[in-house]
C-alpha positions in Angstrom: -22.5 -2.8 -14.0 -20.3 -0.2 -13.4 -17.0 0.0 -13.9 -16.0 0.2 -10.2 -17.9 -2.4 -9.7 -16.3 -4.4 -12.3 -12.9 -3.4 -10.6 -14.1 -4.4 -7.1 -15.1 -8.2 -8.6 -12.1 -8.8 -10.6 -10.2 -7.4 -7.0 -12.5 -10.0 -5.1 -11.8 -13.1 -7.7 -7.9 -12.5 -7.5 -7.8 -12.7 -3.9 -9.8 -15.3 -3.6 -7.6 -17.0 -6.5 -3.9 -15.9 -4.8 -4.8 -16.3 -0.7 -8.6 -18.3 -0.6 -12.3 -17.1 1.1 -13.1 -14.6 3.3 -14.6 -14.6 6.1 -18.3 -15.0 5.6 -18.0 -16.2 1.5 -19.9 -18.7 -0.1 -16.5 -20.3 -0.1 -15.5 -20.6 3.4 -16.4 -24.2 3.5 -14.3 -25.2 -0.1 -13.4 -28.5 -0.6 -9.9 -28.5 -2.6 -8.4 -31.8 -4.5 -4.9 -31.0 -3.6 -3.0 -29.5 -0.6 -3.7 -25.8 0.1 -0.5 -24.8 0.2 -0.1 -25.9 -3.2 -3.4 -24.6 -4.4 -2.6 -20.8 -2.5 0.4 -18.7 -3.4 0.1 -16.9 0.0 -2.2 -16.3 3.1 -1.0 -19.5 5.7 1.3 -19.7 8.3 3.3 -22.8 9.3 3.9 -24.3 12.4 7.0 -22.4 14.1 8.5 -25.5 14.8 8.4 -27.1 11.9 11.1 -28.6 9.7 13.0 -26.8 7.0 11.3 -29.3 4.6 7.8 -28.2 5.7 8.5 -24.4 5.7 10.9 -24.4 2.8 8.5 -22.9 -0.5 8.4 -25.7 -2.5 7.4 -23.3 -5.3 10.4 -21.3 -5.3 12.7 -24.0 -6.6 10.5 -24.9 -9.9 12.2 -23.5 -13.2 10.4 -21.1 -15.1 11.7 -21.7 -18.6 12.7 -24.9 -20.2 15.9 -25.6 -22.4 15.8 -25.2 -25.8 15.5 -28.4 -28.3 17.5 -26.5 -31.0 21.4 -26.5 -31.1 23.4 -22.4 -31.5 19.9 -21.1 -31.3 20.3 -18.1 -28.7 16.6 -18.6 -28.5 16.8 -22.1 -27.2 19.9 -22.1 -24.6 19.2 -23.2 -21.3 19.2 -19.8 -19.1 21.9 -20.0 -16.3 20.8 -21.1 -13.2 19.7 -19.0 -10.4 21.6 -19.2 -6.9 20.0 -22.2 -4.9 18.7 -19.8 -2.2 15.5 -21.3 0.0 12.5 -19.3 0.6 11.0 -20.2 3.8 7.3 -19.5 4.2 6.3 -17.6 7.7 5.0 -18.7 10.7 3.9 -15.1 12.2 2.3 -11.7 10.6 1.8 -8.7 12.8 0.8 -4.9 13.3 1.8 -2.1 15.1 0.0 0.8 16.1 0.4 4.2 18.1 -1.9 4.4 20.9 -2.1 7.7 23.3 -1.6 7.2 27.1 -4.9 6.8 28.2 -5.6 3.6 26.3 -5.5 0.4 28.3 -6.9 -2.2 26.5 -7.2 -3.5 22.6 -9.4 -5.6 21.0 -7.8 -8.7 18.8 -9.9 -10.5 16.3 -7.7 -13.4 14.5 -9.7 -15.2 11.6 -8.6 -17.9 9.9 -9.4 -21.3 8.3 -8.1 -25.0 9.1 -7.9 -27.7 6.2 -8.4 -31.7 6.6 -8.1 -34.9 5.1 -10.7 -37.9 6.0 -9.4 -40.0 8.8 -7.5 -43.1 7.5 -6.4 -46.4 8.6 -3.1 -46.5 9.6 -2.7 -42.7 10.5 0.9 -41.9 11.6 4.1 -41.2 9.6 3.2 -43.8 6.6 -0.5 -42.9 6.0 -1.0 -41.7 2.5 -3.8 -39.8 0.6 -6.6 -41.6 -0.5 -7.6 -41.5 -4.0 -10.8 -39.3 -3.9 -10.0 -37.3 -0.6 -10.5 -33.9 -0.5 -9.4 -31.1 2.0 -12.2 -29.8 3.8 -12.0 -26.3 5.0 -13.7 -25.1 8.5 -13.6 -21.4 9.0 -12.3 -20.4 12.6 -13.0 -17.0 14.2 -10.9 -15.9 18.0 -11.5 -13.0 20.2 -9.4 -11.5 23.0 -8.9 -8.5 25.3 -5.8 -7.8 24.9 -4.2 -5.0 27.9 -1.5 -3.0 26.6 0.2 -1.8 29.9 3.6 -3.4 29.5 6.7 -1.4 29.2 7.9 -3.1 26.9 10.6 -5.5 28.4 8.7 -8.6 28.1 6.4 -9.8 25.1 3.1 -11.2 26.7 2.3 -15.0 24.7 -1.7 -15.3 24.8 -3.5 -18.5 23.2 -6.0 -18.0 21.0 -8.8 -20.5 22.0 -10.0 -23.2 19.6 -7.0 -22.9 17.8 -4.6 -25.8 18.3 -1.4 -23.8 19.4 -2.1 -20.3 17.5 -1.1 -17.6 19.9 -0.8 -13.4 20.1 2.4 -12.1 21.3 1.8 -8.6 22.3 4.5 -6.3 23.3 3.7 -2.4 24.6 6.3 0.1 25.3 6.8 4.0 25.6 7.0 5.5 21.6 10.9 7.3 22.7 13.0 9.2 20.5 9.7 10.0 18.1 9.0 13.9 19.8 10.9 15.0 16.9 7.5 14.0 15.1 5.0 16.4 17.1 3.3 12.8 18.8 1.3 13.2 22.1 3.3 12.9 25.3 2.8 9.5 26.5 2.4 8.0 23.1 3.2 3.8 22.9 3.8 1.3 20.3 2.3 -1.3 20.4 2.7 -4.3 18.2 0.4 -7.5 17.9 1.6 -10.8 16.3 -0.6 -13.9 15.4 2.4 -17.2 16.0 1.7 -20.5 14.4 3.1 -22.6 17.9 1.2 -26.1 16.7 2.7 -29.2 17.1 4.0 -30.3 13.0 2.0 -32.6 11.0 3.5 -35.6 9.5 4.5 -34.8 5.9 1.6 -36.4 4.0 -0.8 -34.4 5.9 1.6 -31.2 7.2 -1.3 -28.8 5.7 -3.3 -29.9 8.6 -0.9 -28.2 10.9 -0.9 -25.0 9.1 -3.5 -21.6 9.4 -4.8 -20.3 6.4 -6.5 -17.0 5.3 -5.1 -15.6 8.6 -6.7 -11.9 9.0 -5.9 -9.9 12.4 -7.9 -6.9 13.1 -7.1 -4.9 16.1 -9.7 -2.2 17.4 -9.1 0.7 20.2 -12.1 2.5 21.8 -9.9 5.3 21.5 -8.9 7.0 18.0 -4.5 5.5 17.1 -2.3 8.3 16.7 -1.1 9.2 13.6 2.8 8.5 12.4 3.8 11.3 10.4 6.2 10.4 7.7 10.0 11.5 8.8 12.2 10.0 5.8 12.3 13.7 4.6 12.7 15.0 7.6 16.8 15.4 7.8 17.0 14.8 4.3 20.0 16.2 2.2 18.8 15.3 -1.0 16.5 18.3 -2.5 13.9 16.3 -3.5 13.5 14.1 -0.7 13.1 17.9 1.2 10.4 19.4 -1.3 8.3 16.0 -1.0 8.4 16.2 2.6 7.7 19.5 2.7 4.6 19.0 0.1 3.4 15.9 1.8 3.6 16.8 5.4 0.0 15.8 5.9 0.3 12.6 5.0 0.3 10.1 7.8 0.4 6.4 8.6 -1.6 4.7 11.3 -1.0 1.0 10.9 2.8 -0.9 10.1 2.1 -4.4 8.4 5.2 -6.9 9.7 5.4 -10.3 7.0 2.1 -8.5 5.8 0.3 -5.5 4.1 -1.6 -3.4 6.7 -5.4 -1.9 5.7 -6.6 1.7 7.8 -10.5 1.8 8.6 -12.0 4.9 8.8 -15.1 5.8 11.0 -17.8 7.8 10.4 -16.2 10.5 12.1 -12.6 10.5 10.2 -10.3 8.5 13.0 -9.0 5.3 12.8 -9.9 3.2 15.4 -9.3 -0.2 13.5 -6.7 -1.8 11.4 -6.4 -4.9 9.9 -3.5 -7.6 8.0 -3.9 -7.5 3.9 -2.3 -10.0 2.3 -3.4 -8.7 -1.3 -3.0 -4.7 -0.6 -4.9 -2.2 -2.8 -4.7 1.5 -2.8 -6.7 4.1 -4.2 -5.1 6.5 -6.3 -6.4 10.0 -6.5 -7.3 11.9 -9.6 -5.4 15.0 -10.3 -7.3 17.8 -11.4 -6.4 21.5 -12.6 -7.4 24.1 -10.1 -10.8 25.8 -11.6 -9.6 29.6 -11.9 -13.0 31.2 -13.0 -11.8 34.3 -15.9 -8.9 32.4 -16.8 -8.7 30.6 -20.3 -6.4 27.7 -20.2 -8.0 25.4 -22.9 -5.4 25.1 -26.2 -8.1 25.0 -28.6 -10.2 28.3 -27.0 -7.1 30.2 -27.3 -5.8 29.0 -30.5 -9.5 30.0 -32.1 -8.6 33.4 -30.6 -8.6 36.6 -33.1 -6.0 39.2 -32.0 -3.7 40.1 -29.1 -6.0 41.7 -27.3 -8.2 39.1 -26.9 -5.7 36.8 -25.7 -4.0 39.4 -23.2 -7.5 39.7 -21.9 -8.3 35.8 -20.9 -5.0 35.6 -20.0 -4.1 38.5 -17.9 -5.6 37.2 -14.6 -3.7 34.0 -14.8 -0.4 35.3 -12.7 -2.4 37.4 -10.4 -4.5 34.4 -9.2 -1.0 32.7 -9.4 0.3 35.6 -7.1 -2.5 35.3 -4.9 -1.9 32.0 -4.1 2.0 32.5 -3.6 0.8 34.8 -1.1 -1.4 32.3 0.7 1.5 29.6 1.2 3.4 32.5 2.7 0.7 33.0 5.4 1.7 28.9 6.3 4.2 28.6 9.0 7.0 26.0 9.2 9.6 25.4 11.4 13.4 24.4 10.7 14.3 23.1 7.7 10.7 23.2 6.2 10.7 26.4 6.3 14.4 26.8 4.3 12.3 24.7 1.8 9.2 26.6 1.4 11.5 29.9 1.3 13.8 28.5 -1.6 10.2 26.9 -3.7 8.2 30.1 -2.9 11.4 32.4 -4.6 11.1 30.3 -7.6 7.2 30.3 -7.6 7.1 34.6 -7.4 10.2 34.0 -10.6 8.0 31.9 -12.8 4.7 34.3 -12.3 6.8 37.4 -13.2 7.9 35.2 -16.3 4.5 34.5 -17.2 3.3 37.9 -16.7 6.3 39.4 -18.9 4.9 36.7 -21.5 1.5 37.9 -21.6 2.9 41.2 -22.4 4.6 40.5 -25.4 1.9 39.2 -26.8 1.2 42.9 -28.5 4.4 42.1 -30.3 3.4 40.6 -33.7 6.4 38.4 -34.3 6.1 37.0 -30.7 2.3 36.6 -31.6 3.0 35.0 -34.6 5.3 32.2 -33.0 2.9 31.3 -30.2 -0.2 30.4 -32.2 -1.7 28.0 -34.6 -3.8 29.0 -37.2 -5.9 25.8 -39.8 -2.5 23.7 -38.7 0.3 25.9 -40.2 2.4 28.7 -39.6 0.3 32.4 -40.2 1.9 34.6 -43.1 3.9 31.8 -44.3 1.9 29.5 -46.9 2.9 25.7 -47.2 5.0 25.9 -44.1 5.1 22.2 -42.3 3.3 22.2 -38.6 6.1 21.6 -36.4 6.9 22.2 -32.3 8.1 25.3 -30.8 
């Protein structure tokens, strides 16, 4: 097995350990000893009218650590106590999007999976758990057309059929105030909640009330527009205005609300899907020197080197591939404050490669040649001398 593969499995077991199955899993029908909401960390949403009891996270109340058993041991005192502050769990997740003007309707697919006891005698607000009842899970699956021609003043409630009370509040309006950002005219926000609106559960069997493994995907037939990232944008702070120079491209198509959002790609590069993630992953990108072919960079290669003019000669093209591309990023245009940036970075790019050059040519000097390499781990011309770090 590979070791992507290996990555992808111990992904797949750790969701299926913090939130429960997916869609489609050999799991999706589980049969758990305990409540789920015990047995998941995350994934459910309770019923929005529920009592503070029911929503409060039990969880977040246990103590972590213990008091000690010895007496003046640091070790051993009891920690002080945190601030009694409740976390409630949620009752809605949601995603917004940025559609362009043309686009009239939206696709809304809401999984999710509902969890019972056994029917017992004497249902109602004294029924207890039987000894050797289990909660069965039964995987649900909703589909709805959802039309996104609001302006915005009124959130339009749709049920979600088969569900027991779960509903899609939908609200579309005009994307103003975001031209700064180069969008489409006529671009709209639209955002797409999934509301837990069942009727509460009595205690014993509250679980019943609640949705869990709640995934909303929402599809266009038309590619969403792309949110450039503006946090940079009026920056003051330098480095806030190199990275938003340097990451310009770098767009966003999806904002999770209560939950992590995942971009799908088509076959053709647009993003015509999103979906709720309630574990989020991200790949990170490996970072690679440029190949400069004629260049020697490798410490060792230029270490085994015999004489100046060796070095000077897999060196020497170094700053005039480094001046060639300075002079590329010139030929990119900005605008406003951008610009000011790439001006003040491209300065200090032109002052390191006349550096570099000027330190290629001292090479021919043999007491600056003598200082720069390594020669069998000491110093050259000076016997017993200790390696150390110049």
């Amino acid at each position: 097995m590979k070791s992507a593969e290996v990555r992808d499995e111990l992904i797949r077991a750790l969701r299926l350990d913090l939130t429960g199955p997916e869609p489609g899993s050999v799991h999706e029908r589980e049969e758990l000893p305990d409540e789920p909401s015990r047995w998941y960390i995350g994934g459910f949403l309770v019923p929005f009218e529920a009592s503070d009891e029911q929503k409060c996270d039990q969880t977040s109340n246990e103590e972590l650590f213990a008091a000690g058993d010895e007496v003046g041991a640091d070790d051993s005192d009891a920690p002080d106590r945190a601030s009694a502050r409740k976390a409630f769990l949620p009752s809605s997740i949601g995603l917004s999007v940025l559609t362009s003007a043309g686009l009239q309707e939206l696709e809304a697919e809401v999984t999710w999976g509902d969890y019972s006891l056994p029917a017992a005698e004497g249902e109602g607000e004294g029924a207890t758990k039987r000894a050797g009842d289990t909660w069965k899970r039964e995987p649900k699956r909703s589909v709805l057309r959802v039309a996104v021609t609001g302006n915005g003043s009124k959130p339009l409630p749709l049920d979600l059929p088969d569900s027991g009370g779960l509903k899609l509040i939908v609200t579309a309006r005009p994307a103003d105030g975001m031209e700064r950002l180069g969008l489409p005219a006529g671009t709209r926000s639209i955002s797409v909640f999934v509301v837990n609106y069942r009727k509460p559960a009595p205690d014993e069997r509250k679980d019943e009330a609640m949705a869990f493994q709640v995934r909303l995907t929402v599809r266009g037939k038309q590619p969403f527009v792309p949110r450039p990232n503006a946090t940079g944008l009026e920056a003051e702070d330098w480095d806030e205005r190199v990275a938003d120079l340097q990451y310009r491209d770098v767009v966003e198509f999806v904002v999770g609300h209560g939950v992590s959002a995942r971009t799908v790609f088509g076959s053709d590069g647009e993003c015509r899907e999103v979906s709720t993630e309630w574990v989020p992953r991200a790949a990170v990108e490996k970072v690679e020197p440029t190949l400069m072919p004629g260049v020697e960079l490798g410490m060792e290669a230029l270490a085994a080197m015999k004489g100046p003019d060796e070095l000077k000669s897999a060196l020497a093209p170094f700053p005039l591939r480094y001046a060639e591309w300075i002079g590329r990023q010139r030929s990119e245009v900005f605008e406003g404050r951008r610009a000011e940036t790439a001006q003040f970075l491209l300065r200090d790019a032109e002052l390191a490669c006349g550096r570099i050059a000027t330190g290629i040519g001292l090479l021919s000097d043999p007491q600056v040649l003598r200082r720069s390499r390594w020669r069998t781990g000491r110093w050259p011309g000076r016997p017993g001398a200790a390696r150390r770090c110049c």
